[in-house]
C-alpha positions in Angstrom: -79.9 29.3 -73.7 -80.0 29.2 -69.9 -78.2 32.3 -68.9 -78.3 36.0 -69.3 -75.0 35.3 -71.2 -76.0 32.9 -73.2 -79.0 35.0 -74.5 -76.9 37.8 -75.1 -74.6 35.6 -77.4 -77.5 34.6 -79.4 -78.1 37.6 -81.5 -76.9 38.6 -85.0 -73.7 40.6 -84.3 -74.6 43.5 -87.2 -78.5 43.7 -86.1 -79.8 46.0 -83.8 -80.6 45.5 -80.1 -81.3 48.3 -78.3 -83.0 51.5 -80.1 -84.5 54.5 -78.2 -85.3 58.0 -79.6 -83.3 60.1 -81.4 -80.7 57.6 -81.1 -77.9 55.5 -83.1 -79.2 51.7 -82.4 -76.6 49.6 -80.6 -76.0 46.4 -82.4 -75.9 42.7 -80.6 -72.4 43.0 -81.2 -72.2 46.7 -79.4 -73.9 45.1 -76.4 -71.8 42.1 -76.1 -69.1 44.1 -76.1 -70.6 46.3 -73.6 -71.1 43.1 -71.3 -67.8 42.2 -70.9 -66.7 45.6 -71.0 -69.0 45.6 -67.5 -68.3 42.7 -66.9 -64.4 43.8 -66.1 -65.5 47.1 -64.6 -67.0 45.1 -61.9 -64.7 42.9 -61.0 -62.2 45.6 -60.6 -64.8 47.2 -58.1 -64.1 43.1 -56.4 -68.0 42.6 -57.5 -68.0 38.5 -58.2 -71.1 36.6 -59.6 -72.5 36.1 -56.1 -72.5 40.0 -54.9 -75.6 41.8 -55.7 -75.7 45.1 -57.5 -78.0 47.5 -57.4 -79.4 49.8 -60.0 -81.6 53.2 -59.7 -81.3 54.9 -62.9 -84.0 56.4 -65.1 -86.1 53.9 -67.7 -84.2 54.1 -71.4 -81.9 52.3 -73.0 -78.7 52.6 -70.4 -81.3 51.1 -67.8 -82.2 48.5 -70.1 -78.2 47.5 -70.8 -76.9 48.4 -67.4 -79.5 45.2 -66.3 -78.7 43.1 -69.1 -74.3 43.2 -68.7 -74.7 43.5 -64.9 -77.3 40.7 -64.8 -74.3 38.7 -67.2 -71.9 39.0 -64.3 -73.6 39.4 -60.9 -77.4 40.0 -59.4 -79.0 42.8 -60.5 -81.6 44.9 -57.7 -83.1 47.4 -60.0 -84.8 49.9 -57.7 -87.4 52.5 -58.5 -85.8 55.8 -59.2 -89.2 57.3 -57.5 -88.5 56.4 -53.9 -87.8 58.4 -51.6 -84.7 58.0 -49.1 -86.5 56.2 -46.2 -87.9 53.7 -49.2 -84.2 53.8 -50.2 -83.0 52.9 -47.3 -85.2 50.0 -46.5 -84.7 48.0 -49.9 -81.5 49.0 -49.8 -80.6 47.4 -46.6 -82.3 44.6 -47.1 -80.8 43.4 -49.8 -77.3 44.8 -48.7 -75.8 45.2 -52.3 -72.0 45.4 -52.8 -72.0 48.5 -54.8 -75.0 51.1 -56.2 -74.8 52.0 -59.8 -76.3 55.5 -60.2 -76.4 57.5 -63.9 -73.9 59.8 -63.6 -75.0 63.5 -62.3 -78.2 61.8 -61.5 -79.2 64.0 -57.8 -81.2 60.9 -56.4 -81.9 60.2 -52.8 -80.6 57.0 -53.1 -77.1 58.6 -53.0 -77.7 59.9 -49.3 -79.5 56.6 -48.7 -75.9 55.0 -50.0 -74.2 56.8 -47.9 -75.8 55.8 -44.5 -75.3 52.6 -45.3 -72.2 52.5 -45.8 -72.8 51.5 -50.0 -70.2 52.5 -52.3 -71.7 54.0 -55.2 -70.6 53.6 -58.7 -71.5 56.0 -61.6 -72.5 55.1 -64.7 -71.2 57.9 -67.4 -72.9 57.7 -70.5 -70.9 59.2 -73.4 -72.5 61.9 -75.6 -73.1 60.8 -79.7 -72.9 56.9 -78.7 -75.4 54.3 -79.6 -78.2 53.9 -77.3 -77.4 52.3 -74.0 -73.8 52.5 -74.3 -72.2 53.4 -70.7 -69.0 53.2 -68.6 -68.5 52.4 -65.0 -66.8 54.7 -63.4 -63.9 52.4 -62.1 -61.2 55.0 -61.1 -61.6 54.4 -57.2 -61.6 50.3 -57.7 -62.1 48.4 -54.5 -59.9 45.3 -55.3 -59.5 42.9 -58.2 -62.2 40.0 -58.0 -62.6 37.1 -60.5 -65.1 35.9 -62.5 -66.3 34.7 -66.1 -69.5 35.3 -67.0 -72.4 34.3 -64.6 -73.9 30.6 -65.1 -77.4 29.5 -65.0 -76.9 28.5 -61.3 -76.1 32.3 -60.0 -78.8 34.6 -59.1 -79.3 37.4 -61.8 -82.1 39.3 -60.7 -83.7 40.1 -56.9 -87.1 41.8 -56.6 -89.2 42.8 -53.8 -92.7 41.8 -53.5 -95.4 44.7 -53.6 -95.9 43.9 -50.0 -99.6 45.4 -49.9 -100.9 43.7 -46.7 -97.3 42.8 -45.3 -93.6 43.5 -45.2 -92.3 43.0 -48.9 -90.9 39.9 -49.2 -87.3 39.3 -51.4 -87.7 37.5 -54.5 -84.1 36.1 -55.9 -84.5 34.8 -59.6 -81.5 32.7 -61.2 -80.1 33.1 -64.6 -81.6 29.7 -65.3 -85.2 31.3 -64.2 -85.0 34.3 -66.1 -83.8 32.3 -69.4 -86.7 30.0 -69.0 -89.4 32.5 -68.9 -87.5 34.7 -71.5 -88.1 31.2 -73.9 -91.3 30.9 -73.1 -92.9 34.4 -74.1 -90.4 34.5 -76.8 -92.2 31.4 -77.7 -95.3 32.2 -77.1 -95.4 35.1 -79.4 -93.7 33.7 -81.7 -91.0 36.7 -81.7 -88.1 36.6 -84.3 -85.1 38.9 -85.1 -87.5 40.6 -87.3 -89.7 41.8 -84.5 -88.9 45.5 -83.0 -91.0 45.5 -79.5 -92.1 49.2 -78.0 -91.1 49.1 -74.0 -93.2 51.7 -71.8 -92.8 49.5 -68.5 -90.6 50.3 -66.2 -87.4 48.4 -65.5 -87.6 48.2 -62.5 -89.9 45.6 -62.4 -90.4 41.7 -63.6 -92.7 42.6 -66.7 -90.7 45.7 -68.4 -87.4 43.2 -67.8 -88.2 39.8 -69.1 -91.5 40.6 -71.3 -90.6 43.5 -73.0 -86.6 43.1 -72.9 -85.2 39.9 -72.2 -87.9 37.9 -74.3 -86.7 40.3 -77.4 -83.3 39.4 -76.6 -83.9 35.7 -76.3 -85.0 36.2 -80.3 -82.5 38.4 -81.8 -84.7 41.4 -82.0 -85.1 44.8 -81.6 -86.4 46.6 -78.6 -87.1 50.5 -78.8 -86.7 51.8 -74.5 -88.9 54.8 -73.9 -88.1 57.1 -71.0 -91.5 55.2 -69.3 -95.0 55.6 -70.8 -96.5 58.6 -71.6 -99.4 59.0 -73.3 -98.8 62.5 -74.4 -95.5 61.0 -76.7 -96.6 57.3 -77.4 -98.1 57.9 -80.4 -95.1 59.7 -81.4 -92.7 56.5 -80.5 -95.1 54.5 -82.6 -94.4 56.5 -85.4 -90.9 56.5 -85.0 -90.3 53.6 -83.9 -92.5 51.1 -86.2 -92.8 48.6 -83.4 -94.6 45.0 -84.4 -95.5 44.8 -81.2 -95.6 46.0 -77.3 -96.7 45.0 -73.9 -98.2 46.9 -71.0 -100.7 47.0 -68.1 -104.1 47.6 -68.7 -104.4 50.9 -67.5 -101.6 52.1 -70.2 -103.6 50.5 -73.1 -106.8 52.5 -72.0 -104.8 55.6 -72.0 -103.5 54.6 -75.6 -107.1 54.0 -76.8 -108.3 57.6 -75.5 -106.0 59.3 -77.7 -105.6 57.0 -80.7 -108.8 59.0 -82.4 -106.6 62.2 -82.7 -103.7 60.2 -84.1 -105.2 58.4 -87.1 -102.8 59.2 -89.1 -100.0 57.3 -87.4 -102.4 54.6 -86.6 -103.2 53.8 -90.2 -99.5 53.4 -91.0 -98.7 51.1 -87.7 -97.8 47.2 -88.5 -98.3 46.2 -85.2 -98.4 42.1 -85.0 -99.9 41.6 -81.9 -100.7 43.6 -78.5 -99.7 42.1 -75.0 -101.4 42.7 -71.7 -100.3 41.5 -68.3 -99.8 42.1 -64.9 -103.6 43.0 -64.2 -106.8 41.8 -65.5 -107.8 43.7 -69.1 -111.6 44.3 -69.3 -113.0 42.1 -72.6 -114.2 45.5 -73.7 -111.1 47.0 -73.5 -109.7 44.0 -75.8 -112.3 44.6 -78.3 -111.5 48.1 -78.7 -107.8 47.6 -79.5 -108.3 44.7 -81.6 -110.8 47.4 -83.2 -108.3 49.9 -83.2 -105.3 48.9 -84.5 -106.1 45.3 -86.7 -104.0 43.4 -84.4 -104.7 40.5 -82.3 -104.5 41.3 -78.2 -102.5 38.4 -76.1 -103.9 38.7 -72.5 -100.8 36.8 -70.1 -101.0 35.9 -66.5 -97.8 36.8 -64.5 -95.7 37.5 -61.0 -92.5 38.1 -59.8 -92.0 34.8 -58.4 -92.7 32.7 -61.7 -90.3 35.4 -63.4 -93.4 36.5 -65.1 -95.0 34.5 -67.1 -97.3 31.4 -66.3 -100.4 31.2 -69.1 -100.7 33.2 -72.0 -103.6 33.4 -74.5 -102.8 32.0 -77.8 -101.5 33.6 -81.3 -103.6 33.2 -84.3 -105.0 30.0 -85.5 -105.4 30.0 -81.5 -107.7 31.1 -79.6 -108.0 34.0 -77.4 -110.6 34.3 -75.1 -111.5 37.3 -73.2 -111.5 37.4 -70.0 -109.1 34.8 -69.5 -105.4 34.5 -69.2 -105.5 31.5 -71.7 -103.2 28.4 -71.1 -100.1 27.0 -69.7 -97.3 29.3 -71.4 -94.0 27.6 -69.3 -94.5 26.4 -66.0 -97.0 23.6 -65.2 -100.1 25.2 -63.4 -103.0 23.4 -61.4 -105.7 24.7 -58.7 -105.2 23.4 -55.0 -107.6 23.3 -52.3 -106.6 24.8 -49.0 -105.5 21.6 -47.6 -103.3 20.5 -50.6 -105.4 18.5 -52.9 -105.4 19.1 -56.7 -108.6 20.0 -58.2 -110.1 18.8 -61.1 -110.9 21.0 -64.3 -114.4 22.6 -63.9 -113.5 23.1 -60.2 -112.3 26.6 -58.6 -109.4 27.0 -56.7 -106.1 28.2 -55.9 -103.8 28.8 -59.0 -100.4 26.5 -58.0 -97.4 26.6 -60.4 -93.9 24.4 -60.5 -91.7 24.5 -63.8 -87.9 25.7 -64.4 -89.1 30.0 -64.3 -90.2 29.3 -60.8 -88.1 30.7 -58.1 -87.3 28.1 -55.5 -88.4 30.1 -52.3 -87.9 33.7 -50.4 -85.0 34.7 -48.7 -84.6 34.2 -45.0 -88.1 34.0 -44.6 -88.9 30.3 -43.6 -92.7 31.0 -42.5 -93.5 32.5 -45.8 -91.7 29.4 -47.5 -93.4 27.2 -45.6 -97.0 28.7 -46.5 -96.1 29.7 -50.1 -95.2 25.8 -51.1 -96.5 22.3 -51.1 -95.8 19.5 -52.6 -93.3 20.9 -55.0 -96.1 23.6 -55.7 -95.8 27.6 -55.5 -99.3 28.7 -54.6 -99.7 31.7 -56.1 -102.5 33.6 -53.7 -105.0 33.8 -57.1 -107.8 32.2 -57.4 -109.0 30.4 -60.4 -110.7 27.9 -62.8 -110.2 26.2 -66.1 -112.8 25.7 -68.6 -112.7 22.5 -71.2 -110.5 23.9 -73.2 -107.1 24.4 -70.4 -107.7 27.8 -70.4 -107.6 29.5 -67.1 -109.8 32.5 -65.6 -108.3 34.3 -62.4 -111.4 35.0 -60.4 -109.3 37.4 -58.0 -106.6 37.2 -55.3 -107.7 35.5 -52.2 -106.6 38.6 -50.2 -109.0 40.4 -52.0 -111.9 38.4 -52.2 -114.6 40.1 -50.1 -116.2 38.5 -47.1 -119.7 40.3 -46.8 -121.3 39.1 -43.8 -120.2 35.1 -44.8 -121.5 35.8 -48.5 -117.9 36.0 -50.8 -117.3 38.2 -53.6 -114.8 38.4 -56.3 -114.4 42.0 -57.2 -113.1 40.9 -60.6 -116.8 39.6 -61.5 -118.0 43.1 -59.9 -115.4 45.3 -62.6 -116.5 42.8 -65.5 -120.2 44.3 -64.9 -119.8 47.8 -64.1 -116.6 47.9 -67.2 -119.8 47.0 -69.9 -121.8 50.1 -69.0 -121.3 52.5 -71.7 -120.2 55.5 -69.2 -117.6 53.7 -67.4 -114.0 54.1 -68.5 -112.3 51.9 -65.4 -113.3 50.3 -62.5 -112.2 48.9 -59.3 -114.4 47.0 -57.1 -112.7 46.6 -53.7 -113.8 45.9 -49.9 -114.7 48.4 -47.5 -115.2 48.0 -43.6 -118.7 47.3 -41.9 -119.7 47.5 -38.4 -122.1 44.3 -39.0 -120.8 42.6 -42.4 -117.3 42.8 -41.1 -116.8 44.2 -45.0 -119.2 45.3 -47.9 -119.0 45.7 -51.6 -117.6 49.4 -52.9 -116.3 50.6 -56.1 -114.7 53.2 -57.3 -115.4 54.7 -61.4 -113.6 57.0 -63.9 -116.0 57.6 -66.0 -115.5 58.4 -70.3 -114.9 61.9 -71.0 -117.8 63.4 -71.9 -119.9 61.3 -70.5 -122.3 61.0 -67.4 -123.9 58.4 -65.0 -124.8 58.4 -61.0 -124.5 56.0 -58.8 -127.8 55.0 -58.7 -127.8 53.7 -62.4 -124.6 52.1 -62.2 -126.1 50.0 -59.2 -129.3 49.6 -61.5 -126.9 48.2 -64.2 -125.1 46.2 -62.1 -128.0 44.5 -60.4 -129.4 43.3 -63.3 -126.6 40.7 -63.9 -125.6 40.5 -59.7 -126.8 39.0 -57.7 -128.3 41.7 -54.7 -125.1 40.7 -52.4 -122.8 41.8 -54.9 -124.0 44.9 -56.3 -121.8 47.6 -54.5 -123.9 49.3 -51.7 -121.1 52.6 -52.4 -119.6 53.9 -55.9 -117.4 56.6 -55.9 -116.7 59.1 -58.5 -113.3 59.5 -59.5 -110.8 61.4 -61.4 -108.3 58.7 -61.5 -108.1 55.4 -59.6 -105.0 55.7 -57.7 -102.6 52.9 -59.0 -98.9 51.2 -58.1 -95.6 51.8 -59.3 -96.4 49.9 -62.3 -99.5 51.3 -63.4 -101.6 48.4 -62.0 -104.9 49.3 -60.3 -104.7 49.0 -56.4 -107.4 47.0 -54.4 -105.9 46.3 -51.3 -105.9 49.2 -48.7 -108.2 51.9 -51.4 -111.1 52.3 -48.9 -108.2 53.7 -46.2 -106.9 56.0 -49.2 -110.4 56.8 -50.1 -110.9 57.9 -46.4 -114.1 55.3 -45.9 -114.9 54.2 -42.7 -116.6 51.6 -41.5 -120.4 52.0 -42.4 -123.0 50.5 -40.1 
């Protein structure tokens, strides 16, 4: 199983693949068919297995099949259907795609964006009273015969951008043999089956929605249920309908999840939920506790980026352990800690977190200087910084770019949120650097507070001193509504004391 083909051939023709609400489930058999249905629709637009294709259309079920056929027979570039032209028109001509494929009637900027490139765009029509997912490419203007079986573990299935928070964003391309790897390991690592139905409320747009939540499902035969995207007004709805035995999301989703699960007892005591997954940011350990609290199922904290096609370490499954707090073990590629002149670390030692195995992408495009900084010695260095304990399992204690440098004395905001997260009051926080005339930066953090509860700044720095030491204790806390965060729900460090409007302080 090393291609997006060859996981697609895996499931049980009569069982279903793709569900979504209010809809007839497509079978494996329905989406195979759909793949080389797409498959030929390309090629008769002269897309081949090297030509990239790329994808705006809203998250649900034809998003989630429109990347697994394309992905079968070319490079998918799935692009957030949020952007706005200009943001259109930079991903777009960087990664110069053959065609767009837009959901039909769908009155996205994209299509101008198309348009001034020069990008034909290709609709996706998706027939009223089909099974979920099911869609046609609009091939009545085609652009020339191409050839083409399916694509094989060598071709690139999937490009991504990087978040590109403190630089330009940098192009990630992933091969079908790099997606199929990770999609093994998590299906692995959680131990999914064909008897598993997962809940997807990530978007699919980005490299924890597509090979977490979808392809990993594939990979086993099971079921996935696509959401239009999370909303915590409908999820307990989707639960209900959906009997999932399992989902995955960031932790600022699960927190939202938590605040209404109270008024929805009634579908909580009926849920047969296996496990809980969180990635893509750190989950609080009182957060954990609470969900394992609130719906009797263990919670699998994973460590994951774009370039690893997600996953790298993954707490364990029961009889394992799960430790909070960390991202547990090794769950595909190998993973070490590096110093900053190359040397591997031994365990007990804290370091950078370095990663080589067959998910790993092997290097950016056109972008030698990054290459040349991003690897040595084989290994990807992934910009986090970590440790191991006894046991092999690994704690990130925060991204290099964001460790704070106050005066000469460093700080991982991680260790600051870990703190602040216990007090009773505090519903999320984000510990992040903010200018100094003197320190160069100093400790700040910003707090959404439970609802109906109450604390000032002066007790939350109280709290926090009595476990910090004085360095670390933020010398500003900010009360917020909401913390603003990314495209994929994940809390944003880098650049909030610019958005918060905080200057330097002398």
């Amino acid at each position: 199983m090393n291609s997006i083909h060859d996981i697609l051939s895996a499931g049980e023709s009569a069982r279903p693949a793709i569900s979504a609400p209010g809809q007839t489930p497509l079978t494996y058999g329905g989406l195979r068919a759909l793949a080389d249905e797409t498959r030929a629709s390309l090629r008769k637009h002269g897309v081949t297995n090297d030509h990239r294709v790329a994808i705006v259309m809203p998250n649900g079920p034809a998003m989630a099949t429109a990347f697994l056929s394309i992905a079968a027979a070319a490079s998918t570039a799935p692009l957030n259907p949020a952007y706005k032209r200009e943001e259109f028109e930079f991903y777009l001509g960087d990664l110069r795609p053959k065609i767009l494929v837009l959901q039909n009637g769908d009155e996205t900027p994209a299509r101008a964006a198309a348009a001034a490139l020069g990008i034909r765009v290709v609709e996706a029509v998706l027939p009223d009273g089909a099974p979920a997912g099911v869609f046609r490419l609009d091939h009545s203007e085609p652009a020339g015969e191409a050839e083409g079986g399916p694509s094989a573990p060598h071709h690139e299935a999937l490009v991504l951008h990087t978040s590109g928070t403190t630089s330009r964003p940098k192009v990630v391309p992933l091969s079908n043999a790099n997606l199929a790897a990770s999609a093994r390991h998590i299906r692995d690592t959680l131990r999914l089956t064909q008897d598993d139905v997962g809940l997807n409320i990530m978007p699919l747009f980005h490299i924890h929605g597509l090979i977490a939540a979808l392809l990993a499902s594939m990979a086993a035969g099971a079921t996935v249920f696509c959401t239009p995207g999370f909303n915590a007004l409908r999820i307990f709805s989707w639960f209900e309908e959906a009997n999932p035995t399992w989902y995955t999301a960031v932790p600022t989703m699960h927190q939202a999840i938590l605040a209404r699960a109270e008024r929805n007892q009634d579908i909580v005591k009926k849920m047969r939920l296996r496990l809980i997954r969180s990635s893509s940011s750190s989950l609080p350990p009182p957060v954990m506790a609470e969900l394992e609290a609130t719906f009797g199922a263990p919670v699998i904290e994973s460590y994951g980026m774009t370039e690893a096609s997600h996953q790298m370490a993954s707490n364990l499954l029961p009889p394992g352990a799960r430790k909070p707090g960390t991202v547990g073990v090794a769950a595909g590629p190998e993973i070490a800690l590096m110093d900053e002149h190359g040397n591997l670390l031994p365990q007990g030692e804290r370091g950078e977190v370095v990663i080589r195995g067959p998910n790993v992408f092997s290097g950016y495009e056109n972008n030698p200087s990054a290459n040349a900084a991003a690897f040595t010695n084989g290994w990807f260095r992934t910009g986090d910084e970590g440790m191991f304990d006894a046991d092999g399992y690994l704690t990130i204690t925060g991204r290099l770019k964001e460790i704070i440098n106050r005066g000469g004395e460093k700080v991982a905001p991680r260790e600051v949120d870990d703190i602040i997260q216990a007090h009773p009051a505090v519903a999320q926080v984000v510990t992040f650097a903010m200018p100094h005339a003197k320190l160069g930066e100093e400790v700040a953090a910003a707090v959404v507070l439970r609802e109906g509860q109450s604390a000032t700044e002066h007790e939350l720095r109280e709290f926090a001193a009595r476990l910090l030491a004085d360095f670390k204790v933020p010398r500003k806390i900010i009360f917020l509504e909401e913390i603003p965060k990314g495209a994929t729900g994940k809390l944003q460090r880098i650049g909030l004391a610019e958005k918060l409007g905080l200057g330097a302080e002398t």
